[in-house]
TIPA-871240 format. One line per field, with one value per residue (C-alpha): residue in one letter; chain; x, y, z. Coordinates in nm, 4 decimals. Each point is the difference from the previous one (the first is absolute). Layout:
r <- (A ...)
c <- (A ...)
c1 <- (X ...)
c2 <- (Y ...)
c3 <- (Z ...)
This chain:
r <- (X X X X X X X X X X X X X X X X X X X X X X X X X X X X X X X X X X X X X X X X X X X X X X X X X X X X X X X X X X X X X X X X X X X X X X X X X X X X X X X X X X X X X X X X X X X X X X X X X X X X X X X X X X X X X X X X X X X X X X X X X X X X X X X X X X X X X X X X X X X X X X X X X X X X X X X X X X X X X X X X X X X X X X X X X X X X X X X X X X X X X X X X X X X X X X X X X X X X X X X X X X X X X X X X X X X X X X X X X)
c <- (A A A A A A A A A A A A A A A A A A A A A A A A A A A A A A A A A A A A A A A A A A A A A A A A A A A A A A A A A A A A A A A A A A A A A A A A A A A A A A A A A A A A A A A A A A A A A A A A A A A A A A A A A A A A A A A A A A A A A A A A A A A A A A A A A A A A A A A A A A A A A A A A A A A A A A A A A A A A A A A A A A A A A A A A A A A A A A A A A A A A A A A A A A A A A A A A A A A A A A A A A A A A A A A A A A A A A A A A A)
c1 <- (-2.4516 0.0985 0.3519 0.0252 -0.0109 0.2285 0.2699 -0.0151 0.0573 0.2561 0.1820 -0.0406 0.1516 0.2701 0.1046 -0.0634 -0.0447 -0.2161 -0.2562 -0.2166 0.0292 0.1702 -0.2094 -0.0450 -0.1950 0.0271 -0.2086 -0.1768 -0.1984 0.1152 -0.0601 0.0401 0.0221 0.1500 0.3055 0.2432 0.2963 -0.0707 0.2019 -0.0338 0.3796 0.0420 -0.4068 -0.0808 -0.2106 0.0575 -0.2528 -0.1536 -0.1917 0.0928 -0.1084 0.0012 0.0792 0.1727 0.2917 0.2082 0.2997 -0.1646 0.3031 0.0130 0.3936 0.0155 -0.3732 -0.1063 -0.2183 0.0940 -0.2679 -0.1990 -0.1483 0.0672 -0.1192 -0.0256 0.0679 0.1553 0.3630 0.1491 0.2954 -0.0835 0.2572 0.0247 0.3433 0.0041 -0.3134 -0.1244 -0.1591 0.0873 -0.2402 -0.2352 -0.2196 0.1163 -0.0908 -0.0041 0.0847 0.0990 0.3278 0.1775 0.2274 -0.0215 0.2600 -0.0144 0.3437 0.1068 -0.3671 -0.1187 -0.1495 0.0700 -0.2316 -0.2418 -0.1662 0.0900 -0.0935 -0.0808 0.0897 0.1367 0.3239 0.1655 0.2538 -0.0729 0.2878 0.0276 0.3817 0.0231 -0.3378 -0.0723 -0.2126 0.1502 -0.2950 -0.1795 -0.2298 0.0572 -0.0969 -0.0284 0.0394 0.1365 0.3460 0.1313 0.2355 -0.0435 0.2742 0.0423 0.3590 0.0537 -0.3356 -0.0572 -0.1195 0.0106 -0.2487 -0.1479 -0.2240 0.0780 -0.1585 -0.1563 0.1477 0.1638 0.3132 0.1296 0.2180 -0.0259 0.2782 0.0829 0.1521 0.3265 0.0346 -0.1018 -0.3030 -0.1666 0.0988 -0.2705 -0.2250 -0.2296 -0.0599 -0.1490 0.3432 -0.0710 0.2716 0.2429 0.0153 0.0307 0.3325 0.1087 0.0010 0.1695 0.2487 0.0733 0.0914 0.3000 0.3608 0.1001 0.4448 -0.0659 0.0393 -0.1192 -0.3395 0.0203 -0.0214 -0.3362 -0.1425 0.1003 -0.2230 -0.3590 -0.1983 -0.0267 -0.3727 0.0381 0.2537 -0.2190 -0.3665 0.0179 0.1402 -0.3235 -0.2698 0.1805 0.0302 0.3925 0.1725 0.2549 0.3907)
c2 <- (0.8784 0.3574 -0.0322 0.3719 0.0368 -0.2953 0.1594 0.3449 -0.1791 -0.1749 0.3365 0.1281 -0.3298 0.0494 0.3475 -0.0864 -0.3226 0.1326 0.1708 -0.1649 -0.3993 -0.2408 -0.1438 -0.3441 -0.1557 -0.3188 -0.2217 0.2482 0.0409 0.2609 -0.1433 0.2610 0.2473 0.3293 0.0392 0.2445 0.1754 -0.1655 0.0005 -0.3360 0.0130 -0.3352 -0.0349 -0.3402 -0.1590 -0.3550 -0.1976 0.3078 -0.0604 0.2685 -0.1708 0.3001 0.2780 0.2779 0.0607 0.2469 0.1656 -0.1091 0.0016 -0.3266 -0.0390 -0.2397 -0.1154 -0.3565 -0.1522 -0.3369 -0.2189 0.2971 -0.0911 0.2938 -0.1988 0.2833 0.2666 0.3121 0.1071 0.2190 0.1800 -0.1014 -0.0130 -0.3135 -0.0171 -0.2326 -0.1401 -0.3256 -0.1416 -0.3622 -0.2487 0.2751 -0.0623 0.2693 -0.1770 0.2297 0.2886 0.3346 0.0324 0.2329 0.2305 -0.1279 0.0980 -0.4272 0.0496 -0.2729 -0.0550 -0.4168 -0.1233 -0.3337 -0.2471 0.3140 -0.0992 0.2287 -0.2139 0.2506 0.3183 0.2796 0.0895 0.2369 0.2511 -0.1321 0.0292 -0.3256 0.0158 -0.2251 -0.0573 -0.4110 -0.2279 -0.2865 -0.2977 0.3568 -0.1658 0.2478 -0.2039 0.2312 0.3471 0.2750 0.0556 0.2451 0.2347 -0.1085 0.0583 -0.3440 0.0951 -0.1858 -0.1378 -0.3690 -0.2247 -0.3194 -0.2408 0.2594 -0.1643 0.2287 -0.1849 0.2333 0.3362 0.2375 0.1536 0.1988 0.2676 -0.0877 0.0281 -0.3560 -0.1241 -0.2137 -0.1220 -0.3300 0.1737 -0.0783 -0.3896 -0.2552 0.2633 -0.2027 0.1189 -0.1517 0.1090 0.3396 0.1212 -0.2746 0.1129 0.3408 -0.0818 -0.2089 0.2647 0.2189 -0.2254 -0.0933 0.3749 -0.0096 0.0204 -0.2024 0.0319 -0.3705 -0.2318 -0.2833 0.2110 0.1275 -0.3684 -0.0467 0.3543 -0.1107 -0.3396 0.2214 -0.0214 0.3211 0.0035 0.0695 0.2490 0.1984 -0.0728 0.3373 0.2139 -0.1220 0.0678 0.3751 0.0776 0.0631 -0.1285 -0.2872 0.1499)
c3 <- (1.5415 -0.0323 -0.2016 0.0105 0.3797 0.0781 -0.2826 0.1358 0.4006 -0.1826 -0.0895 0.3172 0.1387 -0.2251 0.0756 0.4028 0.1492 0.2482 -0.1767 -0.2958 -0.0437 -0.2202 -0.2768 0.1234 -0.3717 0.0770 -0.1778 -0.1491 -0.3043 -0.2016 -0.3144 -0.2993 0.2521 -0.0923 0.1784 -0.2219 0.1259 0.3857 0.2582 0.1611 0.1129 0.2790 -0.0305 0.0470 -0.2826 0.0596 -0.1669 -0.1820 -0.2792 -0.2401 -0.2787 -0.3232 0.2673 -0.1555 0.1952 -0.2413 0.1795 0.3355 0.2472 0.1618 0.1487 0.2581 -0.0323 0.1005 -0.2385 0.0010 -0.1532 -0.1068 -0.3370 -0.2995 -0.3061 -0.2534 0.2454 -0.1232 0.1384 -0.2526 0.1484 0.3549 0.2349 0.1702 0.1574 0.2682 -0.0289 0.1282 -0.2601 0.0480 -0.1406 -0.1434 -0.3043 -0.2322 -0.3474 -0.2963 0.2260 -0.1381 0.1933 -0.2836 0.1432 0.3447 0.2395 0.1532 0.1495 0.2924 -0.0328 0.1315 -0.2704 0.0851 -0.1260 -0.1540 -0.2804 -0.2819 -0.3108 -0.2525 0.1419 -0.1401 0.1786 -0.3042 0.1367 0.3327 0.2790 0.1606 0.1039 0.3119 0.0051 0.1377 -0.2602 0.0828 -0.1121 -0.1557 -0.3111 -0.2666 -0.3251 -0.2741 0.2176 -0.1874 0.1544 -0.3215 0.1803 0.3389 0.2375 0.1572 0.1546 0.2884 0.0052 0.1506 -0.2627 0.0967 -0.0636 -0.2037 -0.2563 -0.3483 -0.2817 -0.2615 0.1738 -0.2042 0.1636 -0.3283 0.1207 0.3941 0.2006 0.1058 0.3212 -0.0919 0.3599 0.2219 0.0542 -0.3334 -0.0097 -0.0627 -0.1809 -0.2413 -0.3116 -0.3683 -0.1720 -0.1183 0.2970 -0.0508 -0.3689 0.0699 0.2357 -0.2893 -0.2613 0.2484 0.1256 -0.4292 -0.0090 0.2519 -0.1432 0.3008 0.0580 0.1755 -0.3279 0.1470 0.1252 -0.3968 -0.1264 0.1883 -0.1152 -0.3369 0.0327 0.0890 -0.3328 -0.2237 0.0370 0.3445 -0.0730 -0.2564 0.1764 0.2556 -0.2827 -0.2475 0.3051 0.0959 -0.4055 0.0320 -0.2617 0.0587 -0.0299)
């Protein structure tokens, strides 16, 4: 397979849809293939196995690569708006700085990926598996996270959606606590709402302030 022909017909596809030739990568290997700064934009990589590719700023908006399998693949700063990656293996995936907005990652396996600074506002991972991913700073507003299996993943600093479309998350506790220790901090005008803040146990209170080094005031 001659990746470098089929992404230069690609570009010419792009640009024309008359000349060159979409990159049609289905089910192909590209295993640790070097793929930097791509343009695969609406290529369709269903099935792929990109297993370790290095896919740093590649450009893949719109791309289909549900149940491609990125185990360890690298995707630092790509831009994946769009995206179909529903169902695809992307365990211990270096997704930092992604652009993943509106991206289908429905059912994707993400288990320990790294998703820091990522941008997944309205992106869908409803039934996503995402035990002990690396959410720190993520931008999860609007996302879809139902069903969204959490335990172990650290969402320090992310921007979470407070709306119906982050019920039935599961987590171990560590975000439950972290909404508790918020919530404690509320000077809520509703005394009967106060009461209950009043009833959440110190420790819960004080536990995000000990793990982000700010003292308690």
């Amino acid at each position: 397979m001659n990746i470098k022909k089929i992404l230069k017909e690609h570009e010419k596809w792009l640009k024309d849809e008359n000349k060159g030739m979409k990159a049609d990568l289905q089910d192909a290997d590209l295993q640790d293939a070097d793929l930097q700064y791509a343009n695969l934009r609406g290529a369709n990589l269903r099935g792929a196995n990109l297993r370790g590719a290095d896919l740093e700023g590649a450009t893949l908006q719109y791309a289909d690569l549900q149940g491609a399998d990125l185990q360890d693949a690298y995707l630092r700063g790509a831009d994946l708006q769009y995206a179909n990656l529903q169902g695809a293996d992307l365990q211990y995936t270096n997704l930092r700085d992604a652009d993943l907005q509106y991206a289908n990652l429905r059912g994707a396996y993400l288990r320990g990926a790294d998703l820091r600074n990522a941008d997944l506002q309205g992106a869908d991972l409803r039934d996503a598996h995402l035990r002990d991913a690396d959410l720190q700073y993520v931008n999860l507003r609007g996302a879809y996270l139902r069903g969204a299996y959490l335990r172990g993943a650290d969402l320090d600093f992310s921007v979470f959606p407070l709306w119906c479309g982050s019920f039935n998350i599961i987590d171990d506790g560590k975000l439950v606590k972290q909404l508790l220790s918020h919530i404690a901090r509320i000077n809520c005008s509703d005394k009967e709402l106060q009461k209950w803040i009043n009833k959440i146990p110190k420790k819960y209170k004080n536990d995000i302030c000990k793990r982000h080094d700010i003292k308690e005031v």
